[in-house]
FIPARO-237189 format. One record per residue (C-alpha): z, y, x; residue in one letter. Coordinates in steps of 0.02 Angstrom, whole numbers, padded with zeros to 5 digits, always signed. Each point is the difference from the previous one (the first is absolute). Layout:
ZYXA/...
***
This chain:
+01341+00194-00022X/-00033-00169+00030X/+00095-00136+00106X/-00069-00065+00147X/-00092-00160-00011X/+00072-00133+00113X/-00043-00166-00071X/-00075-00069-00160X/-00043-00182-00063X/-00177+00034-00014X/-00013+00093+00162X/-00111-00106+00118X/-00062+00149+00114X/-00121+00077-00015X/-00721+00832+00078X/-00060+00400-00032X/+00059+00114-00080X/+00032+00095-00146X/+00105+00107-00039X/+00079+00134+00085X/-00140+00126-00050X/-00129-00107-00117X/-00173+00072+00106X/+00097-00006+00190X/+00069-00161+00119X/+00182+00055+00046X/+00045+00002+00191X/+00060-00150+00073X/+00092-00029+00180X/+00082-00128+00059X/+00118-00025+00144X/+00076-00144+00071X/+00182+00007-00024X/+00016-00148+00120X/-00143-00096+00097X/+00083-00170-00010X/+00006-00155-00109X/+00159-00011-00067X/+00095-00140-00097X/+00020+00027-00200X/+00087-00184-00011X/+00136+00084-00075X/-00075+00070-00153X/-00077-00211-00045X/+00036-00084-00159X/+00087-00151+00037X/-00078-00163-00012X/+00029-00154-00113X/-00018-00171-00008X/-00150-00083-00047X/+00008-00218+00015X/+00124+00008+00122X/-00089+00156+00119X/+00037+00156-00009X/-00149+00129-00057X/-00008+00176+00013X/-00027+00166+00120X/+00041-00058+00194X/-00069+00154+00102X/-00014+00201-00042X/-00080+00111+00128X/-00009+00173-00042X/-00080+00178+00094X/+00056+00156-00091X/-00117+00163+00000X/+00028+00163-00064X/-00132+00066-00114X/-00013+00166-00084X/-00080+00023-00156X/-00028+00173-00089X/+00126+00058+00087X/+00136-00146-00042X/+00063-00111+00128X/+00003-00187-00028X/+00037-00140+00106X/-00133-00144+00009X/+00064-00183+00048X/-00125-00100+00040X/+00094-00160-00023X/-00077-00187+00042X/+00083-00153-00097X/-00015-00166+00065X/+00062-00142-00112X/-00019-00153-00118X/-00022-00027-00172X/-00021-00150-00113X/-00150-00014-00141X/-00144-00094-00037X/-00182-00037+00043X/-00149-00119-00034X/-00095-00097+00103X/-00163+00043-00098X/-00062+00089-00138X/+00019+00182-00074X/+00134+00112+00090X/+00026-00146+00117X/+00033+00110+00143X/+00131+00080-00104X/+00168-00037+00060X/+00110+00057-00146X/+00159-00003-00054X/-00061-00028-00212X/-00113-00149-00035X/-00018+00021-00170X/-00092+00192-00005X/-00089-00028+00163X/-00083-00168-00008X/+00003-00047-00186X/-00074+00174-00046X/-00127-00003+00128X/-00040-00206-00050X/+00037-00068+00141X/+00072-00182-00083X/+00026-00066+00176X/+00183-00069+00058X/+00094+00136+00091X/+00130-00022+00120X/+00144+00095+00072X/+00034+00050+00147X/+00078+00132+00136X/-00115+00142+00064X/+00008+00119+00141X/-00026+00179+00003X/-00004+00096+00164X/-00007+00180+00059X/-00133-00026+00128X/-00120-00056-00127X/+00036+00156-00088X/+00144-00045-00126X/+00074+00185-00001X/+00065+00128-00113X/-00001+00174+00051X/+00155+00105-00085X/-00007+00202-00012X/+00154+00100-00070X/+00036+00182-00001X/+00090+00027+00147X/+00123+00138-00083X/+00080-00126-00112X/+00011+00150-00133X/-00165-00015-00036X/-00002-00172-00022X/-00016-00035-00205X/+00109-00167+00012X/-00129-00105-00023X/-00144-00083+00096X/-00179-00106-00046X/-00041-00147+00059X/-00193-00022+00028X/-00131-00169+00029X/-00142+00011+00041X/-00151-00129-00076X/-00084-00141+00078X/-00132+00016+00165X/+00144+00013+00131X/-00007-00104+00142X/+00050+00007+00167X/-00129-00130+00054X/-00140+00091-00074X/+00065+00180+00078X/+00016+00057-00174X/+00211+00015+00033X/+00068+00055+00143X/+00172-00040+00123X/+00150+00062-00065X/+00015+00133+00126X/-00198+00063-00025X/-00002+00070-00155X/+00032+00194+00059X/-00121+00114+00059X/+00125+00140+00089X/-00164+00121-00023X/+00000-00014-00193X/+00170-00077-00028X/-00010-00031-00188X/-00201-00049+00012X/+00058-00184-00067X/+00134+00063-00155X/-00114+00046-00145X/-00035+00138-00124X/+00125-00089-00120X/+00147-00029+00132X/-00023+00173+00037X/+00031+00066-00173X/+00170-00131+00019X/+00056+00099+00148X/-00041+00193-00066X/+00108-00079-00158X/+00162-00037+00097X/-00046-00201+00014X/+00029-00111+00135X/-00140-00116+00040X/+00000-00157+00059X/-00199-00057+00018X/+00000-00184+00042X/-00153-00095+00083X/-00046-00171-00010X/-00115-00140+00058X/-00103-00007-00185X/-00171-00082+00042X/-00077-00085-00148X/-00069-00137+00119X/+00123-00041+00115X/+00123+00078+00072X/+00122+00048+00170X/+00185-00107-00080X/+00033-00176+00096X/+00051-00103-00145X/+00097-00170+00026X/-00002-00103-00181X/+00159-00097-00014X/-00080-00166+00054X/-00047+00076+00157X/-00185+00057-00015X/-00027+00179+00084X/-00121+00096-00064X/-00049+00137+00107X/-00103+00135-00128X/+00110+00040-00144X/+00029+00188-00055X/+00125+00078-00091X/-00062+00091-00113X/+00086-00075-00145X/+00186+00011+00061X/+00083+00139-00088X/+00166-00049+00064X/-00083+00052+00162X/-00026+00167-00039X/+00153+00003-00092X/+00120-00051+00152X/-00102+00137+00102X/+00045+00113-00148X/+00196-00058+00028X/-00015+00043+00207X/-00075+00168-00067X/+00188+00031-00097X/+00095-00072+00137X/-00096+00128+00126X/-00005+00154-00122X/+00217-00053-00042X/+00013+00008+00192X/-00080+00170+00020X/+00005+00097-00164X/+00181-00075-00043X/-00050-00078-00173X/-00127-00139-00078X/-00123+00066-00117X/+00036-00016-00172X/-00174-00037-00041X/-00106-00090+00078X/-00174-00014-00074X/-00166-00093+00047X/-00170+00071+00033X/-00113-00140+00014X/-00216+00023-00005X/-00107-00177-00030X/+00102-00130+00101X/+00123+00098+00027X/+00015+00013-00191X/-00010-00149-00046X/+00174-00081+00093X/+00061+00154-00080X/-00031-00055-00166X/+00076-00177+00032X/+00177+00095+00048X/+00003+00056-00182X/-00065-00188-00075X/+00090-00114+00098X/+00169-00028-00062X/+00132-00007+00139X/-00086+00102+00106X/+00037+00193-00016X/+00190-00011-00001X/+00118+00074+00136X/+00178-00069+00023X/+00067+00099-00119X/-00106-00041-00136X/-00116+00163+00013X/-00181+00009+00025X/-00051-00004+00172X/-00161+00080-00045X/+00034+00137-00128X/-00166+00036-00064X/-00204-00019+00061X/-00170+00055+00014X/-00122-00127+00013X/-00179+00077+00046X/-00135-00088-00064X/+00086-00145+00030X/-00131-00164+00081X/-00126-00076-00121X/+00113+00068-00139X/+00130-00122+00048X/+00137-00094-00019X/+00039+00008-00168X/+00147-00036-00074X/-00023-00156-00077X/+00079-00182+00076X/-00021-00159-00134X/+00122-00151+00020X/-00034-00158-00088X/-00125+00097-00100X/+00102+00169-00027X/+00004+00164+00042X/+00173+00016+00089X/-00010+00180+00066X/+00100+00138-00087X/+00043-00103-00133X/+00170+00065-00030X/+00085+00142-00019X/+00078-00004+00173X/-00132-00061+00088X/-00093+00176-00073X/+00165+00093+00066X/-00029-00029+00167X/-00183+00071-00012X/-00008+00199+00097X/-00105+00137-00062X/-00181-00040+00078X/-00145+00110+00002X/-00177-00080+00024X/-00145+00102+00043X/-00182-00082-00033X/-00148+00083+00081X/-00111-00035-00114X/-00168+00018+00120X/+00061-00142+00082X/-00070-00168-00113X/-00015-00115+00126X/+00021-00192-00046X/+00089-00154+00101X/-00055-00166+00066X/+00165-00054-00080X/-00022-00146-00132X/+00166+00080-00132X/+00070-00072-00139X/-00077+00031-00185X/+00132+00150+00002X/-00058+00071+00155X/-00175+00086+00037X/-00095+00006+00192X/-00043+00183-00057X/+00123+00123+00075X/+00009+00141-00128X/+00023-00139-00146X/+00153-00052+00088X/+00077+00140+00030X/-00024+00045-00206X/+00088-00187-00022X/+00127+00035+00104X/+00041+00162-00101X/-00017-00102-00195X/+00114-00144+00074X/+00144+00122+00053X/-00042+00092-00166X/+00001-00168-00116X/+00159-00050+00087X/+00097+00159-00042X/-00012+00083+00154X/-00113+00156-00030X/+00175+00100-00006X/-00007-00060+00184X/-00181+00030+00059X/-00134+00108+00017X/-00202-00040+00045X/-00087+00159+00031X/-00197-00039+00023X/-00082+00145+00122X/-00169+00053-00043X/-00120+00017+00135X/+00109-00078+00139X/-00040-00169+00100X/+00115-00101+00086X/+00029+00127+00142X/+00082+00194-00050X/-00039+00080+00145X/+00159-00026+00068X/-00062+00002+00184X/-00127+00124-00031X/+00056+00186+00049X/-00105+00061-00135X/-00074-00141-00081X/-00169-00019+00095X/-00059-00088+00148X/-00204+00007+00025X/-00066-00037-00172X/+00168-00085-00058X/+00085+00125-00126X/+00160-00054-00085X/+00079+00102-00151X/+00170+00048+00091X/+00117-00115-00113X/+00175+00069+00113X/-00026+00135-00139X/+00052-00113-00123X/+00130-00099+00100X/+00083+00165+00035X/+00040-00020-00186X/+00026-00176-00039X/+00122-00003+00126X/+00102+00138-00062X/-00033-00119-00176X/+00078-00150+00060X/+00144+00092+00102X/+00061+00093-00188X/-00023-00171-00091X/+00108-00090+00124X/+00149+00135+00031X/-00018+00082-00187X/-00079-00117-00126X/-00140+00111-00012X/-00143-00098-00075X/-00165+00038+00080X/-00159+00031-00120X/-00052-00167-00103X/-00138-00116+00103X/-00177+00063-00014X/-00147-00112+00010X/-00171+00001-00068X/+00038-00166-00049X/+00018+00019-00183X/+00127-00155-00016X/+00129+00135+00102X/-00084+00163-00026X/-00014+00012-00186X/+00172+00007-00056X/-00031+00020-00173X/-00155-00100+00022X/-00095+00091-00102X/-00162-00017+00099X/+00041+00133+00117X/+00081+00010+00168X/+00136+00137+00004X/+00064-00066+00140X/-00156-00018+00123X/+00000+00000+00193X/+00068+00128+00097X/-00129+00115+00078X/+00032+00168+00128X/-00095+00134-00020X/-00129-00062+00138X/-00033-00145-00128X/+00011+00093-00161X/-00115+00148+00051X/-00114-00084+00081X/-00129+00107+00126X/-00065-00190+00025X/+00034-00178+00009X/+00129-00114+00125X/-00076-00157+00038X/+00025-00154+00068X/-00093-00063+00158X/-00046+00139+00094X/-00142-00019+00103X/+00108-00022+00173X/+00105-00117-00055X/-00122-00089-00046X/+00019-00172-00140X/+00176-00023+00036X/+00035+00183-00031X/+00054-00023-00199X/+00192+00063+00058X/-00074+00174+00065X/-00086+00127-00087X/-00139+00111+00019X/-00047+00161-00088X/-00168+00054-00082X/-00002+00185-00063X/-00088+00021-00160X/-00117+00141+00103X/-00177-00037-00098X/-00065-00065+00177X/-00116-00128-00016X/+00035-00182-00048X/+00167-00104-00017X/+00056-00058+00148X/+00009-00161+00076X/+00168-00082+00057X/+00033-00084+00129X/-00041-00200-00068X/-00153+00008+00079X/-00158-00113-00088X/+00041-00141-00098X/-00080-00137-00080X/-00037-00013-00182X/+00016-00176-00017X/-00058-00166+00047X/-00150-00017-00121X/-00031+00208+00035X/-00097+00026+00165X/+00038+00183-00040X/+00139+00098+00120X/+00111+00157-00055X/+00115+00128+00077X/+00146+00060-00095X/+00028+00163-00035X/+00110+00115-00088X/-00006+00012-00161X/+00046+00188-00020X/-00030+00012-00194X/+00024-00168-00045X/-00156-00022-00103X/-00026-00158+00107X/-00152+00038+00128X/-00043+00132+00135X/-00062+00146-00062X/+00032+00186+00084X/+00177+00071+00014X/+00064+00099-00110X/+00071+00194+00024X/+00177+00052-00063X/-00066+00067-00148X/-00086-00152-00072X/+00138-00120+00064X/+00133+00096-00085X/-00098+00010-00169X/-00033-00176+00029X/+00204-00025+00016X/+00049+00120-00140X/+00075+00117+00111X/-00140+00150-00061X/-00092+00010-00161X/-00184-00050-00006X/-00042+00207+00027X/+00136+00044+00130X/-00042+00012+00177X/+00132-00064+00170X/+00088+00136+00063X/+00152+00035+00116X/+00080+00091-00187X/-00030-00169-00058X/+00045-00108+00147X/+00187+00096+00002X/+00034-00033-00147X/-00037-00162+00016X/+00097-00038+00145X/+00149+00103-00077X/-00027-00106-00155X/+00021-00166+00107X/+00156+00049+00083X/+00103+00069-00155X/-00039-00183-00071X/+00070-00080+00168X/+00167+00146+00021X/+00031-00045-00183X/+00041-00177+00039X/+00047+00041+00163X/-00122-00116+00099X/-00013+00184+00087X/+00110+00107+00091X/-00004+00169+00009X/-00068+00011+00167X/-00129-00103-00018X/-00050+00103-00169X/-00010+00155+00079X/-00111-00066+00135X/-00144-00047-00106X/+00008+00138-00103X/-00020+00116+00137X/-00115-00124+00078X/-00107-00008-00159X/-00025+00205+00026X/-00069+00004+00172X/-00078-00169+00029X/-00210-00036+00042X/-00076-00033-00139X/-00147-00105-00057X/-00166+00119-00076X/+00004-00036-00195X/
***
């Protein structure tokens, strides 16, 4: 058990569904265990000083509901902070808007060469600085242990895109806002503690006051994970309070900008240590973490400084990364020589840096075939009009389980895969043993995910659509619309998907020639549900062997694969 954290010297302050059944949404009810807005002052980390003023949490408001879910009670705190907390920002440039509390990953990476200056920033509850806690309310079902999850950047309370404190819950659907992946958290035993944020890329809802007295009124927080990690602390003062104990572990789930301050608590010295010299954060899961970023590289008078010691590599928790690796989109950023604007080549740095600095005993990069930025998380069953997602909280349910046995046992979770040779061929003999991870949707393919689809229209590359390989009529277009060919080519184009990769539209093809085409049938066989089984069955022995699968989730698509529509051959 860990001690409670009081004090440190770093300390400045600081979206359903799976799993009950796989195919069914469990009930949910909520009742209001008490209608009024309560103090939670109590359960604050105290503050510090900071140049003579003291910076911290100042105000904790908190309504508590009651919430059943398959059949469990758990008690939901919907909890707004209201505080300070020191950083930096830019006046212009890239990330300017970013008030952070580590200069040398945010701006440097993203070249931004511009002076930055510190400063004291406010966060507040009304403008939606929150964190909304659910526990088992029968502490014996409580596993010890809790997540604590960020969300990535687009929040803003300005821009309606992040709501009051105490407007998050919708008493009709009372866990409509927790998402697939904090559900599987609770159905393990986990507390969760999801934390939201003001994390618009282009301003922001955080009053900032620089130390020579210029206020700057649209800053975000989006890089501050001392923020989210002083929420995480009220979290273990509330759960000490109610459940009689602190977690023992407390890990972070963090997806784009919320992954990204998640990956500077593990590269910033100083910064993930309690008072007793233990890990605040005990272990993480950064999903598909922002343009690939920050990596864990900081040069001083020429040098790389980071994790160039043996103790400085100590201090470093098990992390998991998870790449999607449909989503290639590219920056405006301006990085250093060692840095790339492309988004999947950073997050492949990210994983040879920790590897060439002898922490691969410490990490993990899993790249996801067939996924985009977004798993479905919000998605009851993956779909919305023409936007289809492969469900990826099949996946989490195991990677979770992963991270949980490497942290308490030692357990070493399967060796990265990547269909980047450098860290997929391990004997690098030409061939990838160790390619990207792909479910059964994926790796028996009835057709193709793809990016753009046609309603959400050109900036739709973090969603996915779904063409079946049904023999109808042509590829189909996404949703880019026309575009020009070039400025010395009068000539217009619409781009489409390329089903069969052969690099122009031609007509679809059915199962059968797609999977002869793939190597999943020989050049005489013909699709068939026999085939398609086995197949599927195939897939998810691969996945149970290393574990990436549980049980559960096994049996579902093998039973799934034996009754489920299928496309003529």
């Amino acid at each position: 058990m860990r001690t409670h954290w009081r004090l440190f010297p770093f300390w400045v302050s600081w979206l359903p569904i799976f799993l009950g059944s796989a195919t069914a949404l469990p009930l949910l009810t909520a009742q209001s265990s008490n209608d009024d807005v309560v103090s939670c002052n109590e359960f604050m980390v105290p503050k510090t000083e900071i140049n003579g003023k003291l910076v911290g949490q100042e105000d904790c408001r908190m309504e508590e509901t009651e919430v059943t879910f398959q059949g469990q009670k758990f008690r939901r705190l919907d909890m707004g902070i209201s505080g300070t907390i020191d950083g930096y920002t830019a006046k212009e440039g890239r990330y300017n808007f970013y008030f952070n509390s580590n200069p040398e990953f945010v701006f440097l990476q993203g070249g931004n060469t511009n002076p930055f200056y510190h400063g004291i920033g406010r966060y507040e509850a009304a403008k939606g600085s929150s964190m909304i806690l659910l526990y088992p309310q029968d502490r014996s079902a409580w596993n010890g242990k809790m997540f604590v999850t960020a969300h990535g950047a687009g929040a803003s309370f300005a821009r309606g895109t992040l709501k009051a404190w105490d407007k998050n819950l919708d008493r009709s659907d009372p866990l409509k806002d927790i998402s697939k992946y904090e559900r599987l958290m609770l159905e393990k035993g986990f507390a969760v503690a999801k934390t939201r944020r003001s994390t618009l890329m282009t301003g922001g809802d955080s009053i900032v006051t620089l130390d020579d007295g210029t206020v700057l009124a649209d800053r975000n927080v989006t890089e501050q994970p001392r923020l989210i990690m002083g929420f995480a602390k009220l979290a273990e003062n509330v759960l000490k309070s109610r459940l009689g104990r602190e977690p023992s572990r407390t890990y972070w789930y963090g997806h784009s900008g919320g992954a990204r301050p998640g990956r500077i608590v593990n590269y910033q010295p100083g910064l993930n240590v309690d008072k007793d010299g233990k890990p605040i954060i005990d272990g993480m899961i950064a999903d598909d973490s922002g343009a690939g970023l920050w990596l864990p590289i900081v040069f001083k008078d020429g040098k790389d400084v980071l994790f160039a010691n043996a103790k400085d590599r100590e201090r470093f928790v098990p992390q998991i990364d998870i790449s999607h690796l449909l989503y290639v989109n590219e920056t405006a950023d301006d990085p250093p020589p060692w840095a790339s604007n492309n988004f999947l080549a950073n997050k492949r740095i990210n994983a040879k840096v920790l590897r060439d600095k002898g922490l691969g005993n410490k990490h993990r990069m899993y790249e996801l075939a067939g996924v985009s930025h977004s798993g479905g998380e919000y998605l009851p069953d993956g779909k919305r009009g023409d936007i289809e997602i492969a469900d990826l909280s099949k996946l989490m349910d195991g990677l979770i389980d992963l991270l949980d046995q490497w942290v308490e046992k030692g357990v070493e979770p399967p060796p990265t895969k990547s269909d980047w040779a450098e860290l997929g061929d391990v004997d690098k003999d030409g061939i990838i043993e160790n390619g990207a991870v792909a479910l059964p949707e994926v790796a028996c393919p009835l057709g193709v995910y793809y990016i753009f689809p046609p309603s959400a229209g050109p900036s739709g590359q973090g969603t996915t659509g779904f063409a079946p390989f049904d023999g109808n009529g042509l590829e189909p277009f996404d949703g880019r619309g026309w575009v020009d060919a070039g400025p010395d080519n009068p000539n217009r184009f619409r781009n489409y998907v390329d089903m069969n990769r052969n690099g122009y539209r031609d007509y679809r093809e059915t199962v059968t020639e797609a999977w002869r085409r793939l190597g999943l049938l020989k050049h005489n066989e013909t699709f068939s549900r026999e085939k398609y089984v086995a197949c599927v069955r195939a897939a998810v022995e691969k996945l149970r062997a290393e574990n990436f699968m549980t049980p559960k989730v096994a049996s579902f698509y093998i039973e799934h694969s034996a009754k489920t529509s299928l496309p003529k051959n």
